[in-house]
C-alpha positions in Angstrom: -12.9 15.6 46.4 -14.7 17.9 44.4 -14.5 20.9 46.1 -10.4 20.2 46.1 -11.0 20.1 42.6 -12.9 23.3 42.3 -10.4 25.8 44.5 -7.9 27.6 41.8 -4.9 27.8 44.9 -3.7 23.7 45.4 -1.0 25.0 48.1 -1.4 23.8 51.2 -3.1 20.6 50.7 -2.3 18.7 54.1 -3.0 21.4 56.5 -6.1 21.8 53.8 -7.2 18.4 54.3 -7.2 18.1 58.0 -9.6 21.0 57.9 -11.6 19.0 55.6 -11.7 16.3 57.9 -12.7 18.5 60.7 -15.6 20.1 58.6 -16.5 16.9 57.7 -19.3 18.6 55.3 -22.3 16.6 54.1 -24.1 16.9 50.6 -25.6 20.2 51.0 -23.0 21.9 52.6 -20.3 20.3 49.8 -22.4 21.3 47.3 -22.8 25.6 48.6 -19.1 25.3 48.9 -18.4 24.5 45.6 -21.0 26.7 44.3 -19.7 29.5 46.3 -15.9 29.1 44.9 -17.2 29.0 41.7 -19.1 32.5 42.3 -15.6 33.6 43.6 -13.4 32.4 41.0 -15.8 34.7 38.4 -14.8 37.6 40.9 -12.6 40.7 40.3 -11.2 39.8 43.8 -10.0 36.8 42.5 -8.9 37.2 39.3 -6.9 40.5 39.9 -2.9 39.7 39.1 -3.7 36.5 38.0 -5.2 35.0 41.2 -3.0 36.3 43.4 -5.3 37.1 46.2 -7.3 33.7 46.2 -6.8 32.6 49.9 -4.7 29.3 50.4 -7.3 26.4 50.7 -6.6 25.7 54.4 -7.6 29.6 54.9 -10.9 29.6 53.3 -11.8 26.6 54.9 -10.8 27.2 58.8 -12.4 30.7 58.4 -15.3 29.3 56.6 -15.8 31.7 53.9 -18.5 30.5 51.9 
């Protein structure tokens, strides 16, 4: 999955992928998600302490933050 590929945080995979599933994104909404994790991972937010605010997966997918 390429946006599973994309996110810096790989905790919480299960819970992460039965929010995938429930997305179920298509093309264009894959691609803006990826696109906007990229944006994020070039943030200060982000990269402050070495990541240590990046959301877990299952987070930023449930409350749909891209």
């Amino acid at each position: 999955m390429a946006w599973w590929r994309a996110y810096p945080r790989k905790d919480g995979k299960f819970a992460a992928l039965k929010a995938w599933k429930k997305l179920s994104p298509d093309k264009v909404l894959l691609d803006a998600m990826v696109q906007k994790v990229a944006e994020f991972k070039r943030s200060d937010g982000w990269r402050k302490d070495g990541g240590k605010f990046v959301p877990m997966a299952p987070t930023w997918l449930n409350q749909r933050r891209w």
